[in-house]
Biopython code that builds the backbone (N, CA, C, O; Angstrom):
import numpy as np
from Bio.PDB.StructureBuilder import StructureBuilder

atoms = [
    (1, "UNK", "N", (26.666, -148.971, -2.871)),
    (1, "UNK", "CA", (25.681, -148.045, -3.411)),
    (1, "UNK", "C", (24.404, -148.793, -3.763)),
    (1, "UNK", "O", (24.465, -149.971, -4.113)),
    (2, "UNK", "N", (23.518, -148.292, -3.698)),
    (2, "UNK", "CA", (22.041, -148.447, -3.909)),
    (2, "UNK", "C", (21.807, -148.527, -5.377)),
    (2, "UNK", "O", (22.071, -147.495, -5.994)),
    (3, "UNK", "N", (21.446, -149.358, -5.938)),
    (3, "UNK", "CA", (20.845, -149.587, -7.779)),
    (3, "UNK", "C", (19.415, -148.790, -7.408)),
    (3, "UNK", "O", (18.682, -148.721, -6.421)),
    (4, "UNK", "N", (19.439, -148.212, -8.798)),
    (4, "UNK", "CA", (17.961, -146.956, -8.939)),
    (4, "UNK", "C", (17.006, -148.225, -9.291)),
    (4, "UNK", "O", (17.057, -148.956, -10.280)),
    (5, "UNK", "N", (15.979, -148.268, -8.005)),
    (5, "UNK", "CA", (15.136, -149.117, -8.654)),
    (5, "UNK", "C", (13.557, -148.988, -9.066)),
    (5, "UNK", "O", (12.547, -149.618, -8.753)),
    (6, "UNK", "N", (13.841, -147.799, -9.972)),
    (6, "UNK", "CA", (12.681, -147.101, -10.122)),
    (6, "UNK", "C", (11.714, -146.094, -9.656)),
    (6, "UNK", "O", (12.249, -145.040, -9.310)),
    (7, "UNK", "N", (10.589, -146.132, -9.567)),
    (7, "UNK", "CA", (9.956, -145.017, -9.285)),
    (7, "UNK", "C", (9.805, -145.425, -7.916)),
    (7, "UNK", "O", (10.158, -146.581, -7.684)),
    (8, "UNK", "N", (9.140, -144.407, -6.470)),
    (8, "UNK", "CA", (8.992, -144.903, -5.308)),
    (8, "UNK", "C", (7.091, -145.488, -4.725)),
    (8, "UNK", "O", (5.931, -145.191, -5.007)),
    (9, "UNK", "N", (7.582, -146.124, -4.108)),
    (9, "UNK", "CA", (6.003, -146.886, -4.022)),
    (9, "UNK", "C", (5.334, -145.628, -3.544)),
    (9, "UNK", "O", (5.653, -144.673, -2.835)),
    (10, "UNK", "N", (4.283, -146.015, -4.216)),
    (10, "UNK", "CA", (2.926, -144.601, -3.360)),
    (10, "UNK", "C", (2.083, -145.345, -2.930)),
    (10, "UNK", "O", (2.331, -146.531, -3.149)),
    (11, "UNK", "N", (0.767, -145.052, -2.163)),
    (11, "UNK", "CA", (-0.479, -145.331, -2.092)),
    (11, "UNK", "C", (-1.407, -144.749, -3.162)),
    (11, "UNK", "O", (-1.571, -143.580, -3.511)),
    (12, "UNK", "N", (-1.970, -145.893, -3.589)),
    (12, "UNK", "CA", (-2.957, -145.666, -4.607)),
    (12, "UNK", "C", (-4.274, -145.830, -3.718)),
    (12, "UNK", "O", (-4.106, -146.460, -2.674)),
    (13, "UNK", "N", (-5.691, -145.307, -4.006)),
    (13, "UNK", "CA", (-7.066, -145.845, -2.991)),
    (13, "UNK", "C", (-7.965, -146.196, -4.088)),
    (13, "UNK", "O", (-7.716, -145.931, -5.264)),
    (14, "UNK", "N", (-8.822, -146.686, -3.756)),
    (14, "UNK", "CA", (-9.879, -147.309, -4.757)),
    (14, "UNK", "C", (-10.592, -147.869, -4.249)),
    (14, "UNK", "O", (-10.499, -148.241, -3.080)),
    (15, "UNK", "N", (-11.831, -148.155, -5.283)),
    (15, "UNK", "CA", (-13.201, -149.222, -5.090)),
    (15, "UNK", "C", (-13.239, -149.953, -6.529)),
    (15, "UNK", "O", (-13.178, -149.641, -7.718)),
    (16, "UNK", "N", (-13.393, -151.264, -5.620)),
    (16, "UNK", "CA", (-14.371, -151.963, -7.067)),
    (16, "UNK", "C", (-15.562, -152.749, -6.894)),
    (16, "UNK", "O", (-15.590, -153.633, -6.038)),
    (17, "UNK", "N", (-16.531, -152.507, -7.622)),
    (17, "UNK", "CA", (-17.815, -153.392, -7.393)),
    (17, "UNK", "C", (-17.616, -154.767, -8.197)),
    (17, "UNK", "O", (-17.189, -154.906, -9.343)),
    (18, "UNK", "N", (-18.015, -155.687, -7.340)),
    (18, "UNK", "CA", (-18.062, -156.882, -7.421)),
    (18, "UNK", "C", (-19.585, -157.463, -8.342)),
    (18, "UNK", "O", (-20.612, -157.091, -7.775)),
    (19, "UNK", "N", (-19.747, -158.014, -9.201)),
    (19, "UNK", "CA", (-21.324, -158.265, -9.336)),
    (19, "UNK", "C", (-22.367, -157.017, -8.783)),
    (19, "UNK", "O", (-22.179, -155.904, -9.275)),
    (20, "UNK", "N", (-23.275, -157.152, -7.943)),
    (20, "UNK", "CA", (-24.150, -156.648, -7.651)),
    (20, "UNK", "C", (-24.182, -156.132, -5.627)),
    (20, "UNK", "O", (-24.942, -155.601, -4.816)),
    (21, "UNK", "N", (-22.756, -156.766, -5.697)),
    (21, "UNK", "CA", (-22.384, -156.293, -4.385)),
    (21, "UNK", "C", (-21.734, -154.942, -4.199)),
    (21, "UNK", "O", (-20.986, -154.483, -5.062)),
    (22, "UNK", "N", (-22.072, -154.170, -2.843)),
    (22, "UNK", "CA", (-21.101, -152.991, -2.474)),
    (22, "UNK", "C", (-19.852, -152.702, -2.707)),
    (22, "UNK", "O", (-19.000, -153.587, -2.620)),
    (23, "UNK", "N", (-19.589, -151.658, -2.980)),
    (23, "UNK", "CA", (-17.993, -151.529, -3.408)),
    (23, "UNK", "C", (-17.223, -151.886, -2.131)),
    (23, "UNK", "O", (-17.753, -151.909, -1.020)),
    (24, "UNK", "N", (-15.778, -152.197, -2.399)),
    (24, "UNK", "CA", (-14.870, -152.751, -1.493)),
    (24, "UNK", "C", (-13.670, -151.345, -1.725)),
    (24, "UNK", "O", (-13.129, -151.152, -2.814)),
    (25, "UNK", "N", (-13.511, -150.808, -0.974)),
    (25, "UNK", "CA", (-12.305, -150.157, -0.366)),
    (25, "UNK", "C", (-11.383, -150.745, -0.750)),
    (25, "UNK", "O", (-11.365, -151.972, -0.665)),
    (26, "UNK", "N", (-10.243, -149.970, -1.338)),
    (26, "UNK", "CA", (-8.830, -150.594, -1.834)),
    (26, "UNK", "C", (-7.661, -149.401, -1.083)),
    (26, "UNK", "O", (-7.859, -148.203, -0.880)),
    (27, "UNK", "N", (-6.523, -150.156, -0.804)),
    (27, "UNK", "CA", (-5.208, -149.118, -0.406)),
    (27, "UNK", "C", (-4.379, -150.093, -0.943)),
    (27, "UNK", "O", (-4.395, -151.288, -0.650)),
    (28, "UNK", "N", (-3.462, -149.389, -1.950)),
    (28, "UNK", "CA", (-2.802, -150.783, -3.393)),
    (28, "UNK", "C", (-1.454, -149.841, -3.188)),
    (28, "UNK", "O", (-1.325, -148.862, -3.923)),
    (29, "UNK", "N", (-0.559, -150.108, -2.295)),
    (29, "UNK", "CA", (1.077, -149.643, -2.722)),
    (29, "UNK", "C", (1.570, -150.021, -3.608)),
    (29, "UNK", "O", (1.615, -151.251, -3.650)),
    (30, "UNK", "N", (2.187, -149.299, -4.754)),
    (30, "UNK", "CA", (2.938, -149.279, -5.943)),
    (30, "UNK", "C", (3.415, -148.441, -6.844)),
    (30, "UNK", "O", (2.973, -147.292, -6.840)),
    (31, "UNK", "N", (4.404, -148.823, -7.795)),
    (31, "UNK", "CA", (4.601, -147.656, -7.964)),
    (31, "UNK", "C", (4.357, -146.949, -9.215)),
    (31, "UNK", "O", (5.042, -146.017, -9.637)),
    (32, "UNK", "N", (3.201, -147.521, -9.849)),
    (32, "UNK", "CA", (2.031, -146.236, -10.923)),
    (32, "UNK", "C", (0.963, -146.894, -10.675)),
    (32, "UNK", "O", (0.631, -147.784, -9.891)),
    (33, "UNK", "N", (0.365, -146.139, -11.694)),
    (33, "UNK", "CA", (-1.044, -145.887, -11.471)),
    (33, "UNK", "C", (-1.599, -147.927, -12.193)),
    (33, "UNK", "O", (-2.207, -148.881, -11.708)),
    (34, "UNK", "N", (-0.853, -147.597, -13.629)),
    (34, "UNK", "CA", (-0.900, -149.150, -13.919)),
    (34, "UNK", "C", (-0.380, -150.231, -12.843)),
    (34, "UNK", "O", (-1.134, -151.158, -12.547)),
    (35, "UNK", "N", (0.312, -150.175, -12.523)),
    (35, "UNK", "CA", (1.029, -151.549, -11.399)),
    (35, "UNK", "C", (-0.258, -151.378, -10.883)),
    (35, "UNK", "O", (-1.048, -152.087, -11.505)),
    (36, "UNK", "N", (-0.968, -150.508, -9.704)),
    (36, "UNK", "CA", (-2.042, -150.686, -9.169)),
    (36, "UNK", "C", (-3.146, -152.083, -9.540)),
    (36, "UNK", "O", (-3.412, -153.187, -9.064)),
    (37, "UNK", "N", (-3.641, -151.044, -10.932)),
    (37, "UNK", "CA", (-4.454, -151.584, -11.595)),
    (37, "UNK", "C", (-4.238, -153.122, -11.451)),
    (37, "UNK", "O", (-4.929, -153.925, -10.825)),
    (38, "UNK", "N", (-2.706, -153.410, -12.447)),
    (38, "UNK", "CA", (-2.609, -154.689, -12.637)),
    (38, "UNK", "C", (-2.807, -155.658, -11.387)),
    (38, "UNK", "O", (-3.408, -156.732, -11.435)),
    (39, "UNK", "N", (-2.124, -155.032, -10.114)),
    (39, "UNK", "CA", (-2.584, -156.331, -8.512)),
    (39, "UNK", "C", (-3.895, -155.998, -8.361)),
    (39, "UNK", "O", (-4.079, -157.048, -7.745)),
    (40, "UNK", "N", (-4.919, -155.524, -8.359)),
    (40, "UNK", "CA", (-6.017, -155.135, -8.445)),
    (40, "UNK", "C", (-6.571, -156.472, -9.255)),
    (40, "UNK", "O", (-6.860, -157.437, -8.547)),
    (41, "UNK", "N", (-6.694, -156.564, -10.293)),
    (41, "UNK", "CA", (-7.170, -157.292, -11.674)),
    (41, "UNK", "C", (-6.420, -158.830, -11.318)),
    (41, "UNK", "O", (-7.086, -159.825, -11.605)),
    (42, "UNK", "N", (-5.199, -159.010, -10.767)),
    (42, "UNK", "CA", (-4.513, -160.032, -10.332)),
    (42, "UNK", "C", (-5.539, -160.629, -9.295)),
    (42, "UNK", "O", (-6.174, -161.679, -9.392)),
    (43, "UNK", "N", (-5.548, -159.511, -8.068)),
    (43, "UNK", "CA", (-6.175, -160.375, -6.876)),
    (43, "UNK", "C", (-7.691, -160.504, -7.130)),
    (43, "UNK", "O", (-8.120, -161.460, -6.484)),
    (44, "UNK", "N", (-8.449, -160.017, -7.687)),
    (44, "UNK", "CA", (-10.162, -159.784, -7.788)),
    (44, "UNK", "C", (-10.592, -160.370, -9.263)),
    (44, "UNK", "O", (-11.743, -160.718, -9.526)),
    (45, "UNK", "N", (-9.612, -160.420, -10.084)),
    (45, "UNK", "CA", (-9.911, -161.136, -12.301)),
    (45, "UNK", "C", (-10.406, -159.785, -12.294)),
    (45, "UNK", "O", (-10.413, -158.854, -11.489)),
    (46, "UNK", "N", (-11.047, -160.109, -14.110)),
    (46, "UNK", "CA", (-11.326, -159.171, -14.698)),
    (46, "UNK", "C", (-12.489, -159.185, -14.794)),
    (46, "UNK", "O", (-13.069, -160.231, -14.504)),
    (47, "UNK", "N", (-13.191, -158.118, -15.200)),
    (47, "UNK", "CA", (-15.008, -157.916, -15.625)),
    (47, "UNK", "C", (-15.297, -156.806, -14.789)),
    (47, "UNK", "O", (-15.933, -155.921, -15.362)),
    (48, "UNK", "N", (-15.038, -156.614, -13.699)),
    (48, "UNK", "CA", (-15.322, -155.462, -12.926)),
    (48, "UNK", "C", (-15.115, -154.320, -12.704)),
    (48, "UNK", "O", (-13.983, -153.838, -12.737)),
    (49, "UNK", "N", (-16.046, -153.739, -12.465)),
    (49, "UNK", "CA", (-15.942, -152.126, -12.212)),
    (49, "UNK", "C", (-14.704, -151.542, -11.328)),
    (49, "UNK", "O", (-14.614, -151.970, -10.178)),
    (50, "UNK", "N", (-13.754, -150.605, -11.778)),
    (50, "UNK", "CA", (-12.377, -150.820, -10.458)),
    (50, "UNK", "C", (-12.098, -149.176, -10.874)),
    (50, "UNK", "O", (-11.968, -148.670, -11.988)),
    (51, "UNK", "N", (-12.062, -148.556, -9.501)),
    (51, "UNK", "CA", (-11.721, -146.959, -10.021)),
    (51, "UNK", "C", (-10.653, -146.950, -8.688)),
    (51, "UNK", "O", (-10.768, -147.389, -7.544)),
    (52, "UNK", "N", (-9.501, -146.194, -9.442)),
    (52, "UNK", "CA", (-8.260, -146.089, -8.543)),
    (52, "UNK", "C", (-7.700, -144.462, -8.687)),
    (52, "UNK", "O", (-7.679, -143.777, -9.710)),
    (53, "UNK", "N", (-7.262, -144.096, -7.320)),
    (53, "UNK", "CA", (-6.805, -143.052, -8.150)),
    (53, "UNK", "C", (-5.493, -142.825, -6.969)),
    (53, "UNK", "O", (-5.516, -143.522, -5.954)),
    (54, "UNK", "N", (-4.544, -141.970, -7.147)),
    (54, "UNK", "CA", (-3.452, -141.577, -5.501)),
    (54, "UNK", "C", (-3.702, -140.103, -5.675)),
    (54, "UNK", "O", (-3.562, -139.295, -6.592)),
    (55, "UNK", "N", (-4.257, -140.064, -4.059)),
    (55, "UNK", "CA", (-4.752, -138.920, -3.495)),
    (55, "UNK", "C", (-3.295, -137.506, -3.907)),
    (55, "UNK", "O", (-3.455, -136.453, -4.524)),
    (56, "UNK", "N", (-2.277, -137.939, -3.415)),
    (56, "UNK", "CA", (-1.348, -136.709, -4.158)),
    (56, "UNK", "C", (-1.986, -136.027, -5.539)),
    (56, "UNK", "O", (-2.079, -134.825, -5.786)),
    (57, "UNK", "N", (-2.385, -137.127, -6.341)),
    (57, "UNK", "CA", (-2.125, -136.583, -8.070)),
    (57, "UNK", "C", (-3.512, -136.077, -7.985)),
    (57, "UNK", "O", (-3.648, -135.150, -8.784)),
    (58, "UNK", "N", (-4.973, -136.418, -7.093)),
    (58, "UNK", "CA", (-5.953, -135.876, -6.792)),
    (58, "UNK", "C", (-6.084, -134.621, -6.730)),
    (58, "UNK", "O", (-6.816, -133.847, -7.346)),
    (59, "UNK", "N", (-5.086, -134.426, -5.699)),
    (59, "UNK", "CA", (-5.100, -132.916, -4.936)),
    (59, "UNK", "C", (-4.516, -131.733, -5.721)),
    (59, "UNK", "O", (-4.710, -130.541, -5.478)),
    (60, "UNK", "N", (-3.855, -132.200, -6.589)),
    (60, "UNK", "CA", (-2.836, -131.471, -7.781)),
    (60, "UNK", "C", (-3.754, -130.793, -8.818)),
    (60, "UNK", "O", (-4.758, -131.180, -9.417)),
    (61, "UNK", "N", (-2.908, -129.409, -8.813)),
    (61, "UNK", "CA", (-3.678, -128.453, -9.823)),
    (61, "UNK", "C", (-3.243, -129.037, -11.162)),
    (61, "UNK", "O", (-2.117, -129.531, -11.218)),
    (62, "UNK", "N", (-4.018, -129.032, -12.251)),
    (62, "UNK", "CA", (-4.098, -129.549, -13.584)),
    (62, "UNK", "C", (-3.682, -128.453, -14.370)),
    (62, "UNK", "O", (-3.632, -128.556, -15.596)),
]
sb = StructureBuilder()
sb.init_structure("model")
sb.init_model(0)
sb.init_chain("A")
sb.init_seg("    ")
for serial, (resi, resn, name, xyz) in enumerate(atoms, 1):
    if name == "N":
        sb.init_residue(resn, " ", resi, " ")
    sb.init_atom(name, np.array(xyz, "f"), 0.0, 1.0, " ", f" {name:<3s}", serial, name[0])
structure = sb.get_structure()
């Protein structure tokens, strides 16, 4: 049998601006919205502008 290993990976999309450079396109598999964030902030540090969001929870009535 299979151990529950949590939630299932999604695609998250995003941009973050770098300094004074163009935003960079992001596609971050994981599985919340934080994990994102955190490889995000892992691969690029901190200080920067970083907007993430997964298009499912986008499209979803509130």
């Amino acid at each position: 049998m299979n151990a529950d290993k949590g939630p299932p990976m999604r695609e998250y999309a995003g941009l973050i601006w770098i300094e004074d450079k163009p935003g960079i396109r992001l596609r971050i598999l994981a599985r919340s919205l934080d994990e994102a964030w955190s490889r995000v902030i892992e691969e690029y540090g901190e200080g920067h502008v970083i907007s993430i969001w997964n298009e499912e929870d986008a499209s979803s009535a509130r």
